[in-house]
N, C-alpha and C positions, 0 to 999 in steps of 0.2 A: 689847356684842354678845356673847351667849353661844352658842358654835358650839355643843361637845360640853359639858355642866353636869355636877354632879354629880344631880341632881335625873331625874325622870321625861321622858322626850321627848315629849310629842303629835304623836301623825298629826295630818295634813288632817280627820281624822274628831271627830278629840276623844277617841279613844283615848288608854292607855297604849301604848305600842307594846314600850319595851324600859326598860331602867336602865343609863345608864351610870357606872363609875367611874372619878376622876381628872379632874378639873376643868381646859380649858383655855380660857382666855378673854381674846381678843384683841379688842381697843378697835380702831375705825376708825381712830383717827389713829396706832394704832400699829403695823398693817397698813403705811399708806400711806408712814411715816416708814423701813419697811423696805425698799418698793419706792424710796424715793427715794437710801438707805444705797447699794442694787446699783446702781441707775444710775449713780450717783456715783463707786463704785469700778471700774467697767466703762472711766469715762470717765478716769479715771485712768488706767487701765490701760492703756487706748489711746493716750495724752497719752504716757505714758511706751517702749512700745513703739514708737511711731513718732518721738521722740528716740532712740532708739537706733539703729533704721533709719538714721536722716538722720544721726548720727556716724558708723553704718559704714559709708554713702556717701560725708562725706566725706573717711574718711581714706583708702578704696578709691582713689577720685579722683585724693586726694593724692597716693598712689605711683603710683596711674598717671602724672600729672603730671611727679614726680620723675624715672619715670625714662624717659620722653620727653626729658626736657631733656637728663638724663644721656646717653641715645644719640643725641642731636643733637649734645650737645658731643663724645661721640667721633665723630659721623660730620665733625666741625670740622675734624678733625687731618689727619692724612697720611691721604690715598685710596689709594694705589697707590704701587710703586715699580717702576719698568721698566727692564729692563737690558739693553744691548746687549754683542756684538753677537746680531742674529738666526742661525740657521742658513739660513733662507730670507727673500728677500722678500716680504712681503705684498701679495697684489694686492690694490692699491688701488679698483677696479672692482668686486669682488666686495663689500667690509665697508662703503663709504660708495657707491659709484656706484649705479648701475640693475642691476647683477649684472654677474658675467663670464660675456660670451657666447664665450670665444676654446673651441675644443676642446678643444686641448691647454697650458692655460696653465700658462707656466712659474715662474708668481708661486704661493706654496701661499696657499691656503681654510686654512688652519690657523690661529687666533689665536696672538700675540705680542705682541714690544713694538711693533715696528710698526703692527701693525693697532689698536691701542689706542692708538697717539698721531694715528691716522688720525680715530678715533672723537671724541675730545677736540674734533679741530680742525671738522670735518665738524659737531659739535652748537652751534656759538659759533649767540646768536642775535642778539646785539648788534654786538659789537665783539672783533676780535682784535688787539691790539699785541702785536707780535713784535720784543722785540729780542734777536738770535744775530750772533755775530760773522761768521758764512758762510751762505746758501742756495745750495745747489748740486743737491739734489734736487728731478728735477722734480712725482713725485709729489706733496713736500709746498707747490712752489710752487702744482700745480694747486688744491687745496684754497684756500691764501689767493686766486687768480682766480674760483674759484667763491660764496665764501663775500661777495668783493667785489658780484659778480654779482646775489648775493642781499640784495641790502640791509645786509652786514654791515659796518659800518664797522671797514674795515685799516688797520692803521700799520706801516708795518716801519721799525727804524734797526737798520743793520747796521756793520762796520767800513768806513771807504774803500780801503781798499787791499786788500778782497778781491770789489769791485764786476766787478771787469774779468778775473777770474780766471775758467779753463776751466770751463764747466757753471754760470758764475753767473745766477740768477736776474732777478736785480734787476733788468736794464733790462727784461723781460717784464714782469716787476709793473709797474714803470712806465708801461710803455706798454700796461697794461690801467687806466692811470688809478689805480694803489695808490701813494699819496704813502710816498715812501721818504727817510731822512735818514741823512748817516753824519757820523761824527765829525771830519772834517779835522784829524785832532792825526797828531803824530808817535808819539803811544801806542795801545795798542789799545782798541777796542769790544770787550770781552771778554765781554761778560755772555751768558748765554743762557738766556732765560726769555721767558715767551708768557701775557699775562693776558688768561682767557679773561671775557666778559660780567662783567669786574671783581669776577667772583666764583672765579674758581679762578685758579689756579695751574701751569704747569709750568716748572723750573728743575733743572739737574742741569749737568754735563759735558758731555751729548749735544749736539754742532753736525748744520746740518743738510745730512748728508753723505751719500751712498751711502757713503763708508768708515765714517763710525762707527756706518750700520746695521748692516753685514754684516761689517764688519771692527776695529775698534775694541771697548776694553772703553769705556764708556760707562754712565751712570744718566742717568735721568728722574726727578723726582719730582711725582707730582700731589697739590697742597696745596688745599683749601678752608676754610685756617684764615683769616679775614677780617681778624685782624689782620697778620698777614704779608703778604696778599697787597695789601692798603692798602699797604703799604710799596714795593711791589714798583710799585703803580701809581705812586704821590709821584715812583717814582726813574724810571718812564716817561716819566712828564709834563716832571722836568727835564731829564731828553736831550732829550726832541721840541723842546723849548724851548729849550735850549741848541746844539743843530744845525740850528737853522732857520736857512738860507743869509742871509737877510736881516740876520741881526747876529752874523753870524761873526764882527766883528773885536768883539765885544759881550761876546763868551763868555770867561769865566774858567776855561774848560779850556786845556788846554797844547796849541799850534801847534806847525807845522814853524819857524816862524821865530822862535820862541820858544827853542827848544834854544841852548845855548852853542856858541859858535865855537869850534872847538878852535883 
Protein backbone atom coordinates (compact mmCIF):
# COMPACT_ATOMS: atom_id res chain seq x y z
CA UNK A 1 0.00 0.00 0.00
CA UNK A 2 1.52 3.13 -1.09
CA UNK A 3 0.03 6.30 0.78
CA UNK A 4 2.51 9.16 -0.33
CA UNK A 5 5.25 7.37 -3.45
CA UNK A 6 7.86 8.98 -4.85
CA UNK A 7 6.22 8.79 -8.27
CA UNK A 8 3.22 10.89 -9.95
CA UNK A 9 -0.33 10.98 -7.79
CA UNK A 10 -3.61 10.55 -10.04
CA UNK A 11 -6.74 12.19 -9.39
CA UNK A 12 -10.17 10.44 -9.73
CA UNK A 13 -9.81 12.12 -13.29
CA UNK A 14 -6.66 10.32 -14.48
CA UNK A 15 -4.81 13.52 -14.20
CA UNK A 16 -1.33 14.30 -12.82
CA UNK A 17 -2.48 16.27 -10.12
CA UNK A 18 1.03 17.03 -8.25
CA UNK A 19 4.72 15.23 -7.52
CA UNK A 20 5.65 14.25 -4.45
CA UNK A 21 8.98 13.66 -2.75
CA UNK A 22 10.36 11.25 -0.10
CA UNK A 23 8.73 7.93 -0.19
CA UNK A 24 6.65 6.58 2.71
CA UNK A 25 5.21 3.17 2.57
CA UNK A 26 3.37 1.33 5.04
CA UNK A 27 2.16 -2.29 4.45
CA UNK A 28 -1.30 -3.31 6.04
CA UNK A 29 0.12 -5.70 8.36
CA UNK A 30 2.49 -3.16 9.48
CA UNK A 31 -0.15 -0.47 10.21
CA UNK A 32 -2.11 -3.02 12.05
CA UNK A 33 0.96 -4.61 13.97
CA UNK A 34 1.38 -0.91 15.40
CA UNK A 35 -2.15 -0.44 16.52
CA UNK A 36 -1.76 -3.69 18.20
CA UNK A 37 2.19 -2.56 19.82
CA UNK A 38 -0.32 0.68 21.58
CA UNK A 39 -3.10 -1.46 22.70
CA UNK A 40 -0.74 -3.56 24.30
CA UNK A 41 1.33 -1.05 25.98
CA UNK A 42 -1.84 1.00 27.10
CA UNK A 43 -2.76 -2.35 28.56
CA UNK A 44 0.37 -2.67 30.43
CA UNK A 45 0.15 0.46 31.60
CA UNK A 46 -2.97 0.12 33.03
CA UNK A 47 -2.11 -3.53 34.57
CA UNK A 48 0.75 -1.68 36.03
CA UNK A 49 -0.91 1.57 37.31
CA UNK A 50 -3.64 -0.06 39.03
CA UNK A 51 -0.89 -2.45 41.14
CA UNK A 52 0.32 0.37 42.38
CA UNK A 53 -3.02 1.81 43.21
CA UNK A 54 -3.95 -1.65 45.06
CA UNK A 55 -0.17 -1.44 47.02
CA UNK A 56 -0.86 2.11 48.13
CA UNK A 57 -4.28 0.81 49.47
CA UNK A 58 -2.88 -1.67 51.03
CA UNK A 59 -0.39 -0.21 52.95
CA UNK A 60 -2.77 2.90 53.41
CA UNK A 61 -5.06 0.32 55.14
CA UNK A 62 -2.26 -1.25 56.85
CA UNK A 63 -1.52 1.76 59.05
CA UNK A 64 -4.71 2.61 59.30
CA UNK A 65 -5.15 -0.92 60.87
CA UNK A 66 -1.99 -0.45 62.83
CA UNK A 67 -2.79 2.16 64.53
CA UNK A 68 -6.32 1.25 65.38
CA UNK A 69 -5.05 -1.54 67.24
CA UNK A 70 -2.30 0.67 68.74
CA UNK A 71 -5.15 3.13 70.20
CA UNK A 72 -7.18 0.30 71.38
CA UNK A 73 -4.34 -1.23 73.05
CA UNK A 74 -3.76 2.23 74.77
CA UNK A 75 -7.50 2.78 75.29
CA UNK A 76 -6.66 -1.08 77.29
CA UNK A 77 -4.78 0.56 80.08
CA UNK A 78 -5.63 2.89 82.76
CA UNK A 79 -8.91 5.13 81.92
CA UNK A 80 -8.97 7.45 84.69
CA UNK A 81 -7.55 8.04 87.98
CA UNK A 82 -10.09 9.85 90.61
CA UNK A 83 -9.01 11.18 93.74
CA UNK A 84 -10.56 11.97 96.76
CA UNK A 85 -11.49 13.90 98.83
CA UNK A 86 -14.28 16.04 96.88
CA UNK A 87 -14.71 19.69 98.01
CA UNK A 88 -18.49 19.14 97.39
CA UNK A 89 -20.81 16.44 97.09
CA UNK A 90 -22.13 15.36 93.85
CA UNK A 91 -25.69 15.33 93.43
CA UNK A 92 -26.44 12.12 92.50
CA UNK A 93 -30.02 13.07 90.80
CA UNK A 94 -28.65 15.47 88.59
CA UNK A 95 -25.44 13.07 86.70
CA UNK A 96 -27.37 9.58 86.67
CA UNK A 97 -31.07 10.33 87.92
CA UNK A 98 -34.04 12.06 85.86
CA UNK A 99 -32.25 15.57 86.85
CA UNK A 100 -32.34 17.56 90.02
CA UNK A 101 -35.61 19.21 90.44
CA UNK A 102 -34.73 20.60 94.21
CA UNK A 103 -34.20 24.77 93.82
CA UNK A 104 -31.73 25.17 95.87
CA UNK A 105 -29.70 21.97 95.87
CA UNK A 106 -27.17 21.77 98.08
CA UNK A 107 -25.23 18.77 96.33
CA UNK A 108 -23.01 20.88 93.33
CA UNK A 109 -23.80 20.12 89.13
CA UNK A 110 -20.06 20.45 88.94
CA UNK A 111 -18.21 17.19 87.75
CA UNK A 112 -15.67 15.22 90.15
CA UNK A 113 -14.59 12.21 91.39
CA UNK A 114 -17.90 11.54 92.64
CA UNK A 115 -20.02 12.09 90.02
CA UNK A 116 -17.74 10.00 87.70
CA UNK A 117 -17.68 7.05 90.03
CA UNK A 118 -21.70 7.62 89.85
CA UNK A 119 -21.34 7.46 85.96
CA UNK A 120 -19.22 4.11 86.16
CA UNK A 121 -21.80 2.55 88.43
CA UNK A 122 -25.15 3.88 86.81
CA UNK A 123 -23.66 2.58 83.05
CA UNK A 124 -23.07 -1.45 84.33
CA UNK A 125 -25.44 -3.39 81.80
CA UNK A 126 -24.84 -6.73 82.97
CA UNK A 127 -23.47 -7.32 86.25
CA UNK A 128 -21.89 -5.46 89.10
CA UNK A 129 -19.70 -7.32 91.79
CA UNK A 130 -18.68 -5.21 94.45
CA UNK A 131 -16.30 -6.22 96.86
CA UNK A 132 -15.41 -3.06 99.57
CA UNK A 133 -14.61 -3.68 102.95
CA UNK A 134 -17.72 -0.90 104.12
CA UNK A 135 -20.93 0.62 102.22
CA UNK A 136 -22.17 3.28 104.28
CA UNK A 137 -23.20 5.72 101.51
CA UNK A 138 -26.41 5.91 100.71
CA UNK A 139 -26.11 7.40 97.36
CA UNK A 140 -23.80 4.75 96.14
CA UNK A 141 -26.12 2.04 97.90
CA UNK A 142 -29.04 3.51 95.77
CA UNK A 143 -27.40 2.87 92.52
CA UNK A 144 -26.47 -0.96 93.34
CA UNK A 145 -30.89 -1.03 94.25
CA UNK A 146 -31.40 0.52 90.99
CA UNK A 147 -29.19 -1.02 88.78
CA UNK A 148 -30.57 -4.57 90.77
CA UNK A 149 -34.04 -3.15 89.64
CA UNK A 150 -32.94 -3.10 86.20
CA UNK A 151 -32.07 -6.48 85.37
CA UNK A 152 -28.40 -5.87 86.48
CA UNK A 153 -27.18 -8.81 88.32
CA UNK A 154 -25.42 -7.63 92.04
CA UNK A 155 -23.10 -9.26 94.13
CA UNK A 156 -21.63 -7.50 97.08
CA UNK A 157 -19.09 -9.33 99.73
CA UNK A 158 -18.29 -6.94 102.10
CA UNK A 159 -16.22 -7.32 105.63
CA UNK A 160 -18.69 -8.89 108.68
CA UNK A 161 -17.88 -6.89 111.20
CA UNK A 162 -18.63 -3.81 109.46
CA UNK A 163 -22.34 -5.12 108.47
CA UNK A 164 -23.94 -3.65 111.64
CA UNK A 165 -22.11 -0.53 111.87
CA UNK A 166 -23.85 3.12 111.80
CA UNK A 167 -25.17 4.12 108.06
CA UNK A 168 -24.40 0.53 106.82
CA UNK A 169 -25.91 -0.55 103.78
CA UNK A 170 -26.08 -4.07 103.54
CA UNK A 171 -29.23 -5.08 105.24
CA UNK A 172 -31.09 -2.64 102.65
CA UNK A 173 -29.38 -4.46 99.80
CA UNK A 174 -30.57 -7.33 101.32
CA UNK A 175 -33.79 -6.77 101.72
CA UNK A 176 -34.02 -5.35 98.23
CA UNK A 177 -33.24 -8.97 97.25
CA UNK A 178 -29.10 -8.17 96.54
CA UNK A 179 -27.36 -11.51 97.63
CA UNK A 180 -24.64 -10.16 100.04
CA UNK A 181 -21.70 -12.51 101.53
CA UNK A 182 -18.90 -11.54 104.24
CA UNK A 183 -16.18 -13.15 105.26
CA UNK A 184 -16.63 -14.59 108.89
CA UNK A 185 -12.76 -14.70 109.76
CA UNK A 186 -11.19 -12.95 112.38
CA UNK A 187 -9.26 -10.90 109.50
CA UNK A 188 -10.31 -8.49 107.41
CA UNK A 189 -12.21 -8.17 103.87
CA UNK A 190 -9.98 -5.62 102.96
CA UNK A 191 -10.15 -5.51 99.23
CA UNK A 192 -12.00 -2.76 97.38
CA UNK A 193 -12.78 -3.12 94.02
CA UNK A 194 -16.11 -3.33 91.78
CA UNK A 195 -15.98 -5.27 88.33
CA UNK A 196 -18.16 -3.71 86.16
CA UNK A 197 -19.98 -6.05 83.03
CA UNK A 198 -16.58 -8.03 83.53
CA UNK A 199 -15.02 -5.67 81.44
CA UNK A 200 -13.80 -2.73 83.55
CA UNK A 201 -12.39 -2.21 86.56
CA UNK A 202 -12.41 0.00 89.62
CA UNK A 203 -9.99 -0.62 92.58
CA UNK A 204 -8.00 2.06 94.65
CA UNK A 205 -8.02 2.99 98.48
CA UNK A 206 -11.43 4.56 98.19
CA UNK A 207 -14.14 2.76 100.81
CA UNK A 208 -17.50 3.51 100.39
CA UNK A 209 -17.90 6.26 102.81
CA UNK A 210 -19.28 9.78 102.97
CA UNK A 211 -15.75 10.28 104.97
CA UNK A 212 -13.53 9.31 102.18
CA UNK A 213 -15.69 11.30 99.64
CA UNK A 214 -15.45 14.53 101.35
CA UNK A 215 -12.97 13.92 103.89
CA UNK A 216 -10.24 11.36 103.27
CA UNK A 217 -7.30 11.40 100.91
CA UNK A 218 -8.44 8.57 98.77
CA UNK A 219 -7.64 7.06 94.84
CA UNK A 220 -9.90 5.29 92.52
CA UNK A 221 -8.51 3.79 89.62
CA UNK A 222 -10.59 2.85 86.48
CA UNK A 223 -8.91 -0.08 84.51
CA UNK A 224 -10.11 -1.82 81.14
CA UNK A 225 -7.03 -3.73 80.90
CA UNK A 226 -8.80 -7.36 80.42
CA UNK A 227 -6.01 -8.92 81.68
CA UNK A 228 -6.05 -7.50 85.07
CA UNK A 229 -9.48 -7.25 85.43
CA UNK A 230 -9.77 -11.27 84.71
CA UNK A 231 -7.89 -11.53 87.67
CA UNK A 232 -9.65 -9.36 89.65
CA UNK A 233 -12.88 -11.35 88.56
CA UNK A 234 -11.00 -15.19 89.31
CA UNK A 235 -10.39 -13.55 92.84
CA UNK A 236 -14.29 -12.44 92.95
CA UNK A 237 -15.57 -15.60 92.07
CA UNK A 238 -13.24 -17.23 94.97
CA UNK A 239 -14.70 -15.16 97.84
CA UNK A 240 -18.35 -15.48 96.56
CA UNK A 241 -17.33 -19.13 96.80
CA UNK A 242 -15.55 -19.21 99.60
CA UNK A 243 -18.14 -17.13 101.87
CA UNK A 244 -21.07 -18.87 100.91
CA UNK A 245 -22.84 -19.72 104.38
CA UNK A 246 -23.42 -23.15 103.33
CA UNK A 247 -19.65 -24.41 103.57
CA UNK A 248 -18.30 -22.09 105.97
CA UNK A 249 -16.75 -24.72 107.90
CA UNK A 250 -15.52 -25.90 104.08
CA UNK A 251 -13.48 -22.70 103.65
CA UNK A 252 -9.63 -22.67 103.96
CA UNK A 253 -9.66 -18.98 105.11
CA UNK A 254 -8.91 -18.23 108.80
CA UNK A 255 -12.04 -18.21 111.41
CA UNK A 256 -12.64 -16.78 114.76
CA UNK A 257 -12.06 -20.17 116.15
CA UNK A 258 -9.28 -20.69 114.29
CA UNK A 259 -6.97 -18.02 116.08
CA UNK A 260 -4.64 -19.54 118.94
CA UNK A 261 -5.66 -19.45 122.64
CA UNK A 262 -3.40 -17.42 124.25
Amino acid sequence: MNIFGSGRFLSHRGKVETEMVGPVSISGESLFSNRWVKAIGIVLACGVASELVYFAYKRIKRMCCDNAVRNNDQKQFVEEVLFFPDAQIACKEFFVGDGCRRLNCRFTHEHNSLSRLYTFLADAKQSLDVCVFVICCADLGDLLVTAHKNNVRVRVICDDEQIDITGSQIWRLRKEGIPVRTDNSSYLMHHKFVVIDGTHLLTGSFNWTRQAISGNQENLVALRNMRIVSQFSSEFEKLWKEFDPKRYNESSLHRYEDLPVS
